[in-house]
N, C-alpha and C positions, 0 to 999 in steps of 0.2 A: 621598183626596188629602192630607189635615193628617198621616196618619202618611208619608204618601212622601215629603212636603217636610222633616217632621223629621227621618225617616232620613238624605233629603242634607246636612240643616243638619249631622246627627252627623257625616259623614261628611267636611266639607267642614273639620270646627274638629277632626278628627280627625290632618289632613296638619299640623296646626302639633308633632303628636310626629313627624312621621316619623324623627328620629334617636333615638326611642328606645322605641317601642309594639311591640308583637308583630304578626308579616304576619296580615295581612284575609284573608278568606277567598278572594279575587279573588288571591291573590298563593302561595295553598297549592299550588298544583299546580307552577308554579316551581321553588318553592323544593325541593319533594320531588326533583324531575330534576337538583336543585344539588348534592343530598347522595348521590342515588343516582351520582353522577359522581363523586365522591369517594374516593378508595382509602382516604385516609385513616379516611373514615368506618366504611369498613366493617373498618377492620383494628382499631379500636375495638367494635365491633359483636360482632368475635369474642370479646370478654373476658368478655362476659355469656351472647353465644348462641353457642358455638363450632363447634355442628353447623349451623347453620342454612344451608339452601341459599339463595346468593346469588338466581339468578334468581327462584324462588319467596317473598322476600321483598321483593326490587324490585316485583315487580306486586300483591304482599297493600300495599304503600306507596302505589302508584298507586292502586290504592280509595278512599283518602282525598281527599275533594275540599273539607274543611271542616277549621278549625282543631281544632273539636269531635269529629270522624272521626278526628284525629291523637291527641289527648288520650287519646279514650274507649277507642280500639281499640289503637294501638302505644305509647302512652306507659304507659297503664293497665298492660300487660304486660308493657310491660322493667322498669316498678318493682317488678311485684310476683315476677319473674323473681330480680333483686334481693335482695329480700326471703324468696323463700323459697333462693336460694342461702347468703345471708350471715347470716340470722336466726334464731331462736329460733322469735318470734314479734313480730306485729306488729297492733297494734289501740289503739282510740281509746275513750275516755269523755266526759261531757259535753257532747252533742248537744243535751240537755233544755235547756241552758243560753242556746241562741244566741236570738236576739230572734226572736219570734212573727211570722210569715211570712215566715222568711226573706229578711230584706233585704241588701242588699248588703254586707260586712262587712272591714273590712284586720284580718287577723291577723297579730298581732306577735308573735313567736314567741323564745325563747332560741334559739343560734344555736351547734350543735354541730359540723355535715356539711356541706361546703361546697355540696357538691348535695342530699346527701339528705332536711334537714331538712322544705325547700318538697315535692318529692318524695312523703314518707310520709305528710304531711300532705294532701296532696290527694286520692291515693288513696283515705286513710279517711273524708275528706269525703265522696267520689264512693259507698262503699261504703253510710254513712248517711244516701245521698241528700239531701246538699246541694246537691254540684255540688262542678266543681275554680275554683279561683283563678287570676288574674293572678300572676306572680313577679317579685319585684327581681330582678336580677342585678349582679353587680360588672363592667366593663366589664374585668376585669383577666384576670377569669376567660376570657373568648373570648378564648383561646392561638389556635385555628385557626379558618380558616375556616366551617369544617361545625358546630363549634360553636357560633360566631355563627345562625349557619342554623337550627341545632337547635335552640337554646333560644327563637328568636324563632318558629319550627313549634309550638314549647309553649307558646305564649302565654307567653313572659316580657318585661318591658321591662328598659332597659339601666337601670343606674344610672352614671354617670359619676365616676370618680376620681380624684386625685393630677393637678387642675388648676390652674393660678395662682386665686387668690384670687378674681379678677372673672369669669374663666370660670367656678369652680366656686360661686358665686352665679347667677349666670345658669341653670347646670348642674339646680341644686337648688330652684330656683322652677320650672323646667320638669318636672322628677319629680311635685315638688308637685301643680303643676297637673293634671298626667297622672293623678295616683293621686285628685284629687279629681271629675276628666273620668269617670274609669272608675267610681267609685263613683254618683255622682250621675244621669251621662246615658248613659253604656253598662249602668251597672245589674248591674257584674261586681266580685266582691270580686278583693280580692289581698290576696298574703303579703307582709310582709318582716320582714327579720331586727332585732332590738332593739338592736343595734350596728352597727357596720362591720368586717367580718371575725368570723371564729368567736370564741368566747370563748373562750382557750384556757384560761384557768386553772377554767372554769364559774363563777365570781362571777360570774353576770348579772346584766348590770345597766342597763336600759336609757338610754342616751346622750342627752343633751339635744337632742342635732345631729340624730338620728333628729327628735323631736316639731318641732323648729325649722324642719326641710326640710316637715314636713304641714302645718304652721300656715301655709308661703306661700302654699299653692295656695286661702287661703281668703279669702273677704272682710268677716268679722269680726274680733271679739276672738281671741285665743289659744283661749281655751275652746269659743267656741263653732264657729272651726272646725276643732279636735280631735274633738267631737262630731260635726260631718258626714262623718266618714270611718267612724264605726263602730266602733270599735277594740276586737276581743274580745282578750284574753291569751291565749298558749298555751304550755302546757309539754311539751318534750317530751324523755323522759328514755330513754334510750343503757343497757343492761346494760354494755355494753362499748365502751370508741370505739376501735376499733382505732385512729386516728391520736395517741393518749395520747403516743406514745413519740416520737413526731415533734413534737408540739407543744413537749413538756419538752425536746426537742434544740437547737428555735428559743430556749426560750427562753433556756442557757446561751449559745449563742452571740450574741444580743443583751446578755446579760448582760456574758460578755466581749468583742465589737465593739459596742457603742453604735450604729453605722453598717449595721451587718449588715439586707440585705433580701431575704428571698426569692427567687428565681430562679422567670422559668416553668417550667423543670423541676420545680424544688422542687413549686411552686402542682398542676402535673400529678400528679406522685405523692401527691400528699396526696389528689386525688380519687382516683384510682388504689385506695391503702389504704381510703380511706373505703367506698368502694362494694363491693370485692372481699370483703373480710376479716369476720371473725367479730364480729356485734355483740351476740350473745345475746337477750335479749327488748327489745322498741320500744315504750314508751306512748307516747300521746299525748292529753292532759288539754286540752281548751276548757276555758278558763277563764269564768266570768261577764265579761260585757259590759263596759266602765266607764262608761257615760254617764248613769248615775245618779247614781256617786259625784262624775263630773265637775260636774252641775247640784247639787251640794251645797255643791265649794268654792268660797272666797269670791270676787268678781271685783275684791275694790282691795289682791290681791297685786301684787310686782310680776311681771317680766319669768320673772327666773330662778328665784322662788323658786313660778310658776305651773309652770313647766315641771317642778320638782322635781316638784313633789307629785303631778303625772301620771306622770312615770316612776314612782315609789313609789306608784302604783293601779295601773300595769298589773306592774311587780315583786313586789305583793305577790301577786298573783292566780298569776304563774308558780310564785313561794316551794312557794303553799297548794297545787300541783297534782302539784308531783314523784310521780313512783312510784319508791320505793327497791328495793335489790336486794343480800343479802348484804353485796358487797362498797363498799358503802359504809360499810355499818359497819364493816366491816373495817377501812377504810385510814380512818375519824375514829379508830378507837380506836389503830391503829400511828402514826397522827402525830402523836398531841396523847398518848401513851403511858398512855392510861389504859386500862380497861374498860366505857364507861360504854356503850356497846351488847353487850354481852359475848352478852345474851341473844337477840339478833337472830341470834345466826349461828353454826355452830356450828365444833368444830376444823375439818373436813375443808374447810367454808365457806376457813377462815382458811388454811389449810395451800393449797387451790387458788390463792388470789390470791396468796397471796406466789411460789409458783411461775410465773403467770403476770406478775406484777410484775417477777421478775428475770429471766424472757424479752424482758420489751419494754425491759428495761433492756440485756439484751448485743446488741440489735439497732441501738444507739446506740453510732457510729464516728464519735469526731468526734477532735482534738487538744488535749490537757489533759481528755480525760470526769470529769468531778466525777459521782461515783455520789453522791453522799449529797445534792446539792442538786436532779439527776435525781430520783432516787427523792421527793423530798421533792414535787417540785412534780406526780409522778403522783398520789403521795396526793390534796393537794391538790381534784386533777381530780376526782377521786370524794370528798370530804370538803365541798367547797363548798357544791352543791345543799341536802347535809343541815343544815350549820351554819345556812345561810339559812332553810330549813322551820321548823327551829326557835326561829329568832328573829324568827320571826312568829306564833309561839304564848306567847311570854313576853313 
């Protein structure tokens, strides 16, 4: 009887996200009949599975009667469908790291693939039998309706964007509160990303705004509830981002329009590339936990310079976890013109990337192309991670 009445208690202080929790399991069966009615949907569907028979896919969908049925069985399988289309390889380290009985945990992740990051991450959760996560999402990203559908079928919650100032205060203590709901009394981790928006140049760097929106949902000091959410680091490093040459494009053209924003086309194509195209091998690095370092720093910081020093625990923990790959050395030593990884990689290494370098450079059509400031900021993309690794070893 005491667990039937707290299931309803959950359930009852559950409807205060309804604009932005993922559907209960009472609402899976629905929502499947919403997407399976969707042309749209399935003419996405065909990108990843393009043999796949319509009717005998609609009723392997209908099996699922459970968010966990949706996850474990068709989600598990278009990522790793995914994965082995666009991949190299794809695997995780740092399992030994996460806290002893697995408790509930929000991983905060650097932030490369607008979908894939949460995505790969889950899978290889699922694989080392943790279990999958809650996901942020950006509310900018549901372009159509079936995506809305979809990503709330994968257990994501919305996050809400680009609202006047008192809405998007309101917006962000209700996140809060969600991610601190889901941790605590639903007893389910979640991912989200260490910024807002991908990091295009890879300087990650975790955003104060991130910790400031976890700290509402709590009813302590800053620290301590930073600490009730769990916050393992996670790094996860891209052999290749195919959307490199899209990002360096954005960022010319913000360069030269100050004004200039994205298009939902744009936003579509960029998951489009992301998901399709060649990413070569995929780590993914659990970082140690922070809540030890957390009960270490002092508590008569103040506001912002508390908040620093937590983004710089969970920043350094992504720094230590990079997995590198040739071309990283490659494009540290072509932009800063020296040799100083000469021995990491060899000609044919160097001779590949600059050929793939000035492919993802002529696939960039814009007006006035500045190749030398393009070129400069791909490097960049691959030179960041490693400058940062290493300036957490000196």
């Amino acid at each position: 009887m005491e667990k039937q009445q707290k299931t309803m208690d959950i359930k009852a202080r559950l409807s205060q996200f309804d604009d932005i929790r993922p559907f209960c399991n009472d609402e899976v069966e629905e929502a499947i009949e919403k997407l399976l009615s969707d042309e749209e949907f399935f003419r996405a569907l065909r990108y990843i599975k393009p043999n796949e028979d319509r009717e005998k896919f609609s009723a392997f969908m209908r099996t699922c009667k459970t968010k966990e049925d949706f996850k474990h069985i068709l989600s598990y399988d278009a990522v790793m469908t995914i994965a082995r289309q666009s991949a190299f390889s794809l695997d995780i380290s740092g399992r030994s790291r996460l806290p002893k009985g697995n408790p509930p945990c929000t991983f905060i992740s650097n932030h490369r693939d607008i979908i894939l990051d949460a995505a790969f991450l889950n899978v290889m959760l699922y694989d080392v039998g943790y279990g999958m996560t809650q996901i942020a999402i950006g509310n900018n990203l549901l372009i159509w309706p079936w995506i809305y559908t979809l990503m709330r079928l994968n257990n994501s919650f919305i996050v809400h964007r680009g609202l006047p100032i008192r809405k998007q205060l309101e917006a962000s203590t209700l996140l809060s509160q969600y991610i601190h709901f889901s941790i605590k009394e639903l007893k389910e981790s979640v991912w989200i990303a260490q910024r807002e928006g991908r990091c295009k140049d890879s300087d990650d760097r975790t955003q104060l705004g991130v910790l400031k929106m976890l700290n509402m949902g709590g009813e302590g000091d800053i620290i301590s509830n930073i600490t009730a959410v769990n916050i393992v680091p996670v790094a996860i490093s891209y052999e290749i981002d195919p959307c490199d040459y899209l990002k360096a494009k954005e960022y010319q053209q913000k360069r030269d329009n100050p004004d200039f924003v994205k298009s939902e086309r744009d936003d579509l194509f960029n998951m489009e590339t992301g998901i399709l195209n060649d990413k070569g091998r995929i780590h993914i690095t659990l970082g140690s936990p922070i809540n030890e370092s957390l009960a270490a720093l002092p508590r008569d910081m103040g506001r912002t310079e508390t908040y620093t020093a937590i983004a710089n625990l969970i920043d350094r923990e992504i720094y230590k976890h990079y997995r590198f790959y040739p071309r990283n050395y490659v494009a540290y030593d072509l932009l800063t013109g020296t040799k100083r990884f000469a021995e990491m990689y060899s000609l044919k290494d160097k001779q590949q990337f600059e050929t793939y370098l000035q492919a993802q450079l002529d696939k960039i059509l814009i007006p006035n192309k500045d190749e030398a400031f393009l070129r400069m900021k791909i490097l960049e993309m691959y030179t960041n991670p490693l400058k940062n690794h290493w300036d957490t070893k000196e």
